[in-house]
C-alpha positions as CSV (number, residue, x, y, z in Angstrom):
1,X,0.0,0.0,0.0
2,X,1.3,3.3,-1.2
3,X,0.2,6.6,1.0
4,X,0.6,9.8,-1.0
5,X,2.5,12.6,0.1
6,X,0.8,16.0,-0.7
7,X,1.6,20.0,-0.6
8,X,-0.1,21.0,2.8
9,X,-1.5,24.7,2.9
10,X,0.7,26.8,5.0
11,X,-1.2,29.9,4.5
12,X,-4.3,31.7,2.7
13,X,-2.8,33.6,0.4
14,X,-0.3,30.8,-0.7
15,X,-1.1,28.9,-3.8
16,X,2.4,26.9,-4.7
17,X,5.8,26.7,-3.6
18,X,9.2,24.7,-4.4
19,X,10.6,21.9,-3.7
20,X,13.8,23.0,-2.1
21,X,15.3,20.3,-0.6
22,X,14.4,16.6,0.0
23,X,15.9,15.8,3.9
24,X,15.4,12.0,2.7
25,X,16.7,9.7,-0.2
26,X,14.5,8.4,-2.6
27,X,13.9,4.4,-1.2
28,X,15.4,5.6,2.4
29,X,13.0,4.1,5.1
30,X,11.4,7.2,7.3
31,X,9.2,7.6,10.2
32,X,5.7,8.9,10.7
33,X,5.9,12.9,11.4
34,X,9.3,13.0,10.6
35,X,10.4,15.8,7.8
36,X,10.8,14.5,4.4
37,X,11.2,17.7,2.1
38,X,11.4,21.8,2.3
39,X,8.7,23.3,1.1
40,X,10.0,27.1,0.2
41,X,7.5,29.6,-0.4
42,X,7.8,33.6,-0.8
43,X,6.9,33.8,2.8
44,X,9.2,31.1,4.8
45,X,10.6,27.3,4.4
46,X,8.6,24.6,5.8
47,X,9.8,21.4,6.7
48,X,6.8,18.8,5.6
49,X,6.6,15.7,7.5
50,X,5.7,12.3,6.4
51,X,2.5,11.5,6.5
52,X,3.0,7.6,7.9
53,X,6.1,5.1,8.2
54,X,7.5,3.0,5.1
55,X,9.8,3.9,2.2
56,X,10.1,7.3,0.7
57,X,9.3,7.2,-3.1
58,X,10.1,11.1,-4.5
59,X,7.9,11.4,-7.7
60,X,8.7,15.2,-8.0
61,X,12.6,16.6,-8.1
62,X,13.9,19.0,-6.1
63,X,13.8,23.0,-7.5
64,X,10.6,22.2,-9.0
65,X,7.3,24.2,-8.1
66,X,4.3,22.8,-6.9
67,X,0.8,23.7,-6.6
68,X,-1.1,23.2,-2.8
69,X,-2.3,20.0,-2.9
70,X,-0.4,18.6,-5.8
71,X,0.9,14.9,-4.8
72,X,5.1,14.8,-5.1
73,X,6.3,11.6,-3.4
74,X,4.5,8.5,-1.6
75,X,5.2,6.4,1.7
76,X,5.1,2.6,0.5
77,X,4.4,0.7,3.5
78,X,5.3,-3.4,4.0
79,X,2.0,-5.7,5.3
80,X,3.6,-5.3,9.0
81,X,3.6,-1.5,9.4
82,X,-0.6,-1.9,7.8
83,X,-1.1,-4.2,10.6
84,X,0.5,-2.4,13.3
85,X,-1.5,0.2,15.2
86,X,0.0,3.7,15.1
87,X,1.5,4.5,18.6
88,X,-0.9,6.9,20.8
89,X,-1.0,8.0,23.7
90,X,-2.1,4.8,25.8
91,X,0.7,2.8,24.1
92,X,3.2,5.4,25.2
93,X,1.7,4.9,28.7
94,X,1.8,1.4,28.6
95,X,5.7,1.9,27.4
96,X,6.1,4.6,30.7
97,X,4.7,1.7,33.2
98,X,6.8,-0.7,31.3
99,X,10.2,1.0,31.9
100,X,9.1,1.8,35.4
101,X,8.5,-1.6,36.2
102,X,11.1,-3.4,34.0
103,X,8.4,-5.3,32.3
104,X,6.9,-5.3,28.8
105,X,2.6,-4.8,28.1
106,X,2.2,-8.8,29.0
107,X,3.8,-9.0,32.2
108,X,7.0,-10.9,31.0
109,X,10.5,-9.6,30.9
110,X,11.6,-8.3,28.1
111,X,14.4,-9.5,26.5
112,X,17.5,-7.1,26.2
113,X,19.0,-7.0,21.9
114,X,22.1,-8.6,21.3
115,X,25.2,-5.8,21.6
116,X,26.3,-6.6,18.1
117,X,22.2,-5.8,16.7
118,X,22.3,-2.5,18.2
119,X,22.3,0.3,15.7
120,X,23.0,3.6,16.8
121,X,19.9,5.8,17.1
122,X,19.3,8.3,14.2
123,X,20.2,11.9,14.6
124,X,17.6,14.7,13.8
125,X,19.4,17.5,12.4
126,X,17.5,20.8,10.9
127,X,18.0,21.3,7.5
128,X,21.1,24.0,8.0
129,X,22.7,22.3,10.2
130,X,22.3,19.3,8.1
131,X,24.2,21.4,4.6
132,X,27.2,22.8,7.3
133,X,27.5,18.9,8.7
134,X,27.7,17.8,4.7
135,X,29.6,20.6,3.8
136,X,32.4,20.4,6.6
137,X,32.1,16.4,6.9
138,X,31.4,16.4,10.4
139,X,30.1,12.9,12.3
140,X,26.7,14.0,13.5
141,X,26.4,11.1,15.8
142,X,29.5,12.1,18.0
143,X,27.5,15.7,18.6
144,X,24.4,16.4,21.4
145,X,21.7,18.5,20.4
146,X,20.5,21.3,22.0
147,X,17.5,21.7,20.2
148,X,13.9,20.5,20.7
149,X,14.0,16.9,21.5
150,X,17.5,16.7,21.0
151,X,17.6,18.1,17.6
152,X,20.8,19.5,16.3
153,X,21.4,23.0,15.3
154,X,23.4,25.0,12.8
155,X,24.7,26.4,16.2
156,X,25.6,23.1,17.5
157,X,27.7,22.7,14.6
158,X,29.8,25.7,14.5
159,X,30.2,25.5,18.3
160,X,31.4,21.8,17.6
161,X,33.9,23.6,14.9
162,X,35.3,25.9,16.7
163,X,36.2,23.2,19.6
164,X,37.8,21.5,16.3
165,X,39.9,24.7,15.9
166,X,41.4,25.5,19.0
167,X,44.2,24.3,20.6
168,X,43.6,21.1,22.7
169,X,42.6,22.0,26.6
170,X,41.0,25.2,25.3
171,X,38.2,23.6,24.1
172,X,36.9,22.1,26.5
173,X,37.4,25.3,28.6
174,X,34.8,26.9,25.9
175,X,32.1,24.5,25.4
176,X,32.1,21.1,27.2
177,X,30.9,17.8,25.5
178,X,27.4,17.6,24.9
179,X,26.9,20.7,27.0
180,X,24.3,23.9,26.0
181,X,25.2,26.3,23.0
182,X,26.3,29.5,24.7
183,X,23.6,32.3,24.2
184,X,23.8,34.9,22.3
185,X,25.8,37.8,23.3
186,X,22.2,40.1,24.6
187,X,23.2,43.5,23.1
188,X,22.7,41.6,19.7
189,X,19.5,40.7,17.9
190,X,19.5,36.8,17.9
191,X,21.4,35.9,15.2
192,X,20.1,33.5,12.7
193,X,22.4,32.3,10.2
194,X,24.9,33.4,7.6
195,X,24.4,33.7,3.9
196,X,24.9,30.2,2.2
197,X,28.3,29.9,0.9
198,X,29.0,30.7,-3.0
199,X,29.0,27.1,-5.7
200,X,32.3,26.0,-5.9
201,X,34.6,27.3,-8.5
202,X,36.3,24.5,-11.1
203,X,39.9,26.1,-12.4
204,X,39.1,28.0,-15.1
205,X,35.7,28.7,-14.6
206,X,34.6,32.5,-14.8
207,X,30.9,32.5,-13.9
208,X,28.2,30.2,-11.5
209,X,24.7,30.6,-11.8
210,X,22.5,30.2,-8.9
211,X,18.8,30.1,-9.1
212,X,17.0,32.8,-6.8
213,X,15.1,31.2,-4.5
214,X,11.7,32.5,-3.8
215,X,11.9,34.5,-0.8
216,X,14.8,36.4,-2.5
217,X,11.9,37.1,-5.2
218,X,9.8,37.9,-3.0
219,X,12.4,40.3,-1.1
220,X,13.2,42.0,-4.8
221,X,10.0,42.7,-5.5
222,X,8.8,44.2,-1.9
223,X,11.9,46.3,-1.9
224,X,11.8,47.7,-5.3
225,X,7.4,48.2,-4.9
226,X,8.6,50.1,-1.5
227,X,10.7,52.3,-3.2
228,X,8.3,52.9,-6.4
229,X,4.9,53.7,-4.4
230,X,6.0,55.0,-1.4
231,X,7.7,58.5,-0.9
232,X,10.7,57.4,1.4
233,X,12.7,59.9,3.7
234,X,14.9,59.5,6.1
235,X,15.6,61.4,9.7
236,X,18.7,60.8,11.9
237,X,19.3,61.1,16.0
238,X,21.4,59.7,18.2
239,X,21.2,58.1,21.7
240,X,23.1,57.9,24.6
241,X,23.0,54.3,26.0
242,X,24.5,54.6,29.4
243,X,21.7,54.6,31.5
244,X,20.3,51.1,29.5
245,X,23.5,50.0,29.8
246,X,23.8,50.5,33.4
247,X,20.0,48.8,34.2
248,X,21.0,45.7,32.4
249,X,24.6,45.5,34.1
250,X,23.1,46.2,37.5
251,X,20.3,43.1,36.9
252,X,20.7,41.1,34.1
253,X,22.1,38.1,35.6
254,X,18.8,38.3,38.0
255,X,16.8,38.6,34.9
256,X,18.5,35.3,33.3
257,X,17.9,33.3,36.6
258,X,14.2,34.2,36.9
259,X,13.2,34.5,33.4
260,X,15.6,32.0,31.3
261,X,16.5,34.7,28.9
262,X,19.2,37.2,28.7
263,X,18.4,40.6,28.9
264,X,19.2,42.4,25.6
265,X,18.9,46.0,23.6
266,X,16.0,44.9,21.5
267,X,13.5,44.6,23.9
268,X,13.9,48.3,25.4
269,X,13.9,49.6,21.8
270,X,10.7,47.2,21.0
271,X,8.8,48.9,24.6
272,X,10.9,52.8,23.4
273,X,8.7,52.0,20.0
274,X,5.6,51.2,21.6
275,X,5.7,54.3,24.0
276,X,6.3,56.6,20.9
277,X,3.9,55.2,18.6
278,X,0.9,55.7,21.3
279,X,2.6,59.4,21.1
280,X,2.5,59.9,17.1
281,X,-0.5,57.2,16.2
282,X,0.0,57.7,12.0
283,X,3.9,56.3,12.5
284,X,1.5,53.5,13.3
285,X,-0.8,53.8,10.6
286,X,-0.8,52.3,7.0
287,X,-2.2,53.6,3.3
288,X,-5.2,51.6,2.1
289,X,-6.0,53.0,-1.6
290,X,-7.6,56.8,-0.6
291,X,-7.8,55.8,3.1
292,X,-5.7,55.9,6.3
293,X,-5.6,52.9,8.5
294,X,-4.9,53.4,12.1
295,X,-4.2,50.9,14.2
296,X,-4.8,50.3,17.7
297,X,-2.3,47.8,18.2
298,X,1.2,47.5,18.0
299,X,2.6,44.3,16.6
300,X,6.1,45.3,16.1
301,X,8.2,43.3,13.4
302,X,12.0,42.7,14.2
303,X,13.7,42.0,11.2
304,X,16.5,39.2,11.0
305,X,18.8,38.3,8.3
306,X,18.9,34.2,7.8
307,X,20.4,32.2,5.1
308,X,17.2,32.2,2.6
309,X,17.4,36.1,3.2
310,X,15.7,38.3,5.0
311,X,12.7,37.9,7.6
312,X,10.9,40.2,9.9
313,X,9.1,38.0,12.5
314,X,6.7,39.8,14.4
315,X,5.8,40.4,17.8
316,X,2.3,40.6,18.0
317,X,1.0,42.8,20.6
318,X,4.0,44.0,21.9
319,X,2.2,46.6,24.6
320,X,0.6,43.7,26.4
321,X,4.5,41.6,26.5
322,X,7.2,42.4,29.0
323,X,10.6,42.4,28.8
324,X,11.0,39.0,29.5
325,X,8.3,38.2,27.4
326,X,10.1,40.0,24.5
327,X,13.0,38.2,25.0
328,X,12.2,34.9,25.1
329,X,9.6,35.3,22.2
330,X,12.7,36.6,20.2
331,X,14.4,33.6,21.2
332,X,11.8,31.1,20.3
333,X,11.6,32.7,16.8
334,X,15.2,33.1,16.0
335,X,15.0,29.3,16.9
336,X,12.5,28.4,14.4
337,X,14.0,30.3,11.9
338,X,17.3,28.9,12.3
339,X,15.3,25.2,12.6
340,X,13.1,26.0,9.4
341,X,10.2,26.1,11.1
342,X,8.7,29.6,10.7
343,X,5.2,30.3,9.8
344,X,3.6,32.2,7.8
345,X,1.3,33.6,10.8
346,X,4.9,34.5,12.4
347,X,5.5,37.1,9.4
348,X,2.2,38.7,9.0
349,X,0.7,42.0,10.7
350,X,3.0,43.6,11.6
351,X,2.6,47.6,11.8
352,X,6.0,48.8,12.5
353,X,9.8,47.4,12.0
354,X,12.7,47.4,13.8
355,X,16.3,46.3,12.1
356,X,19.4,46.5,13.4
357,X,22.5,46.5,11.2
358,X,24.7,47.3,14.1
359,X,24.9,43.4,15.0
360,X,26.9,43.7,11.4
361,X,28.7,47.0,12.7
362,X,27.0,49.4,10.3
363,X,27.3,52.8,11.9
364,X,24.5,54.5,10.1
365,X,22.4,53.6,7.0
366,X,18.7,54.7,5.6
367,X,16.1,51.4,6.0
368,X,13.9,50.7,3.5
369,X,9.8,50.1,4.7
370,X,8.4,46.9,4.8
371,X,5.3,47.5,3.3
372,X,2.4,47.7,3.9
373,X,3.9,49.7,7.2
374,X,5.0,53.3,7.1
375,X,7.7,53.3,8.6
376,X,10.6,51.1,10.1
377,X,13.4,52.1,12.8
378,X,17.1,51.3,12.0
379,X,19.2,50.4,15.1
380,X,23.2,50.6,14.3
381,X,26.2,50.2,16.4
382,X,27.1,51.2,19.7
383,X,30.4,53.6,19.5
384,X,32.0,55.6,23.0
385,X,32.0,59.2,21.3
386,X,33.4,62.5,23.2
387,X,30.5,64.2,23.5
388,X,29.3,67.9,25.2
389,X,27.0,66.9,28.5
390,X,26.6,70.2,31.2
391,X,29.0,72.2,28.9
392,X,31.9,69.2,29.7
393,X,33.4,66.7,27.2
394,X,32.9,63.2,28.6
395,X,33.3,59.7,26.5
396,X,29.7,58.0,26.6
397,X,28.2,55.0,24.5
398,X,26.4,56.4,21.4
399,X,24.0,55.2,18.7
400,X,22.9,56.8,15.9
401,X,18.9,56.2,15.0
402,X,17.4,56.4,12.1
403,X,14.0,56.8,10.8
404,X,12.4,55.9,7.3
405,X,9.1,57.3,7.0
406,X,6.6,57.6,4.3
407,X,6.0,61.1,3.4
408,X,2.3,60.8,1.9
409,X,1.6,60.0,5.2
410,X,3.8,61.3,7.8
411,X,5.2,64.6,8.1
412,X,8.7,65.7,8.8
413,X,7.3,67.0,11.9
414,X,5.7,64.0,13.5
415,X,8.5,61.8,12.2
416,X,11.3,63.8,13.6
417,X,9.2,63.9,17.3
418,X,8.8,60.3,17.2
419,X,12.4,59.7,17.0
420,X,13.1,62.2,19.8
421,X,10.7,60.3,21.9
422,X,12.4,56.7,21.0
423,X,15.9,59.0,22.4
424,X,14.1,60.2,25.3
425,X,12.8,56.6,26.0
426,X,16.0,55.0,26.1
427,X,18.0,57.8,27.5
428,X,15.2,57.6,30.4
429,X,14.1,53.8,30.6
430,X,13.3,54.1,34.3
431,X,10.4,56.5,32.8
432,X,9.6,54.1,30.4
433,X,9.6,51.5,32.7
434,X,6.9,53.5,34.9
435,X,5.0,55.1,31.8
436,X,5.6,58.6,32.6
């Protein structure tokens, strides 16, 4: 019996998508649930799961598009996975009460496999950190996961190369065996992967051709309708960061033991933006043909750069989270980014954007809007400067702001106030922190 493996929907306004990658071999035996291809649309990538247990057929290659619902692959299964009942959740009790009591669902003992049957236990990997394992030739089953039920992340893999690199008895001093993947530094958006690496070059050879994938479409075209429809400026400011710099040194390993998350930049700029779009209301509005739509919610996107190009998750709601609640939602989605497992519902509605190319070290640049949104906030890097404070020259942590706006909608006026209130907000956070 043959069970067909079809497109799933993954969103309304998503007809097809490509095949980008198969995770599986063409006759390779898989399990129920478990990912069998990339689905890439122009929104995300999508791992698919099989639909039952039994050998992997692929009927449709991979960089091909397919419409929802069109049928690429089947699961042939043998007469003894038809006659075996799919596990549930009163088998997996039974199992429980069997490992507790050492005995199997019939009340004998069960017997232990022979040492030379055993076969090691397979190794779920996400789909990047299955190309770097390929790519570098690194023996997955030596490595620990520390992702969702063991999986194994892209981060798990450079941390296991950069033990590879160093000197022996330094790393172990970085990373022991098995142990977590250190965090993130917190004055960084969560980084989510690097660009995937160029084809390889054959001597001689003057020119590779990659195919665009569809979320770099998708980026191309959003970019250049941005710049066609809307009437883009730019203002500039600058912050002082001392004071936020201060509050998290004074409690951020508190913060980490109570919460589980570090305590980084982002989320005071995501509760500065929040504070000054309840201030200046059309920053927060949109253009709808001849109308303006306000909104009266704030779901702030945070835009992140990943290896099938740029994404702006969004945190939906953001007046209602707090600081912890930023940081561990920022957390959860730079993990299922990096994992392939972002929705399309994690990319939609937001009203506002914040990007930061300081994590890259850019010290000032103009942002282009995400549309529909009329405006986005651009973050850069933190630099000490000598500047003037009480007529005295003193060295303090600075960052330039800036502000893209739409000009059919917002005036200089209101776009220049807003950014003065996103300075006075983080020059001032315990203000911010008690609304006043």
């Amino acid at each position: 019996m043959a069970i067909e493996i079809k497109v799933p929907a993954v969103g309304e306004s998503i007809t097809e998508g490509t095949i980008a990658r198969w995770l599986k071999k063409d006759g390779e035996q898989v399990k129920a649930e478990e990912p069998v291809f990339e689905l890439e649309t122009d929104k995300a990538t999508t791992e698919i799961p099989a639909p039952a247990a039994g050998k992997l057929r692929v009927t449709v290659p991979e960089g091909s598009t397919v419409a929802i619902g069109s049928v690429v692959g089947r699961i042939e299964q043998a007469e003894a996975q038809l006659s075996a009942p799919a596990p549930g959740r009163q088998d997996g009790a039974r199992r429980r009460e069997a490992d507790a009591s050492g005995k199997a669902d019939d009340g004998t003992l069960p017997k232990k496999p022979a040492a030379a049957n055993t076969q090691p236990s397979e190794v779920l990997l996400s789909p990047a950190a299955r190309r770097l394992a390929e790519q570098e030739q690194i023996d997955v089953q030596q490595l620990a996961g520390s992702g969702r039920a063991g999986r194994i992340t892209k981060e798990d893999i450079l941390a296991h190369l950069g033990q590879r690199q160093e000197p022996a008895g330094l790393a172990g001093k970085a990373r022991p065996a098995g142990g977590p993947v250190p965090a993130a530094p917190p004055s960084r958006v969560p980084a989510l992967a690097a660009e995937p690496k160029p084809p390889q070059v054959t001597a001689g050879q003057r020119e590779t051709r990659q195919r665009m994938t569809s979320i770099r479409q998708r980026i191309s075209e959003k970019l250049v309708a941005a710049q066609h429809t809307a009437a883009i400026l730019t203002t500039f400011n600058e912050a002082d960061l001392s004071a936020v710099i201060a509050l998290r040194n004074r409690y951020k390993e508190t913060f980490k033991e109570k919460h589980g998350a570090g305590l980084g930049f982002m989320s005071f700029f995501v509760k500065a933006a929040v504070e000054a779009l309840k201030s200046y209301p059309i920053v927060n509005a949109g253009i709808d043909g001849n109308d303006i739509v306000f909104h009266h919610y704030y779901n702030i996107g945070v835009a992140v750069s990943t290896e099938k190009g740029l994404m702006v998750p969004v945190l939906r709601d953001a007046e209602r989270l707090s600081f912890a609640n930023i940081e561990v939602r920022l957390v959860e989605l730079a993990q299922k980014a990096r994992d392939g497992k972002i929705s399309v519902d994690d990319l939609q509605g937001g009203t506002f954007t914040i990007t930061n190319g300081g994590i890259f070290g850019s010290l000032l640049s103009t942002p282009i809007l995400n549309p529909p949104q009329s405006a986005i906030l651009g973050m850069h890097a933190i630099q000490k400067r000598p500047v003037a404070v009480d007529d005295q020259v003193v060295i303090r942590p600075m960052m330039y702001l800036a502000l893209s706006y739409d000009h059919r909608l917002i005036d200089g006026r209101d776009a220049v106030l807003f950014l003065v209130r996103i300075k006075e907000c983080i020059e001032n956070p315990d203000r911010m922190l008690l609304q006043i």
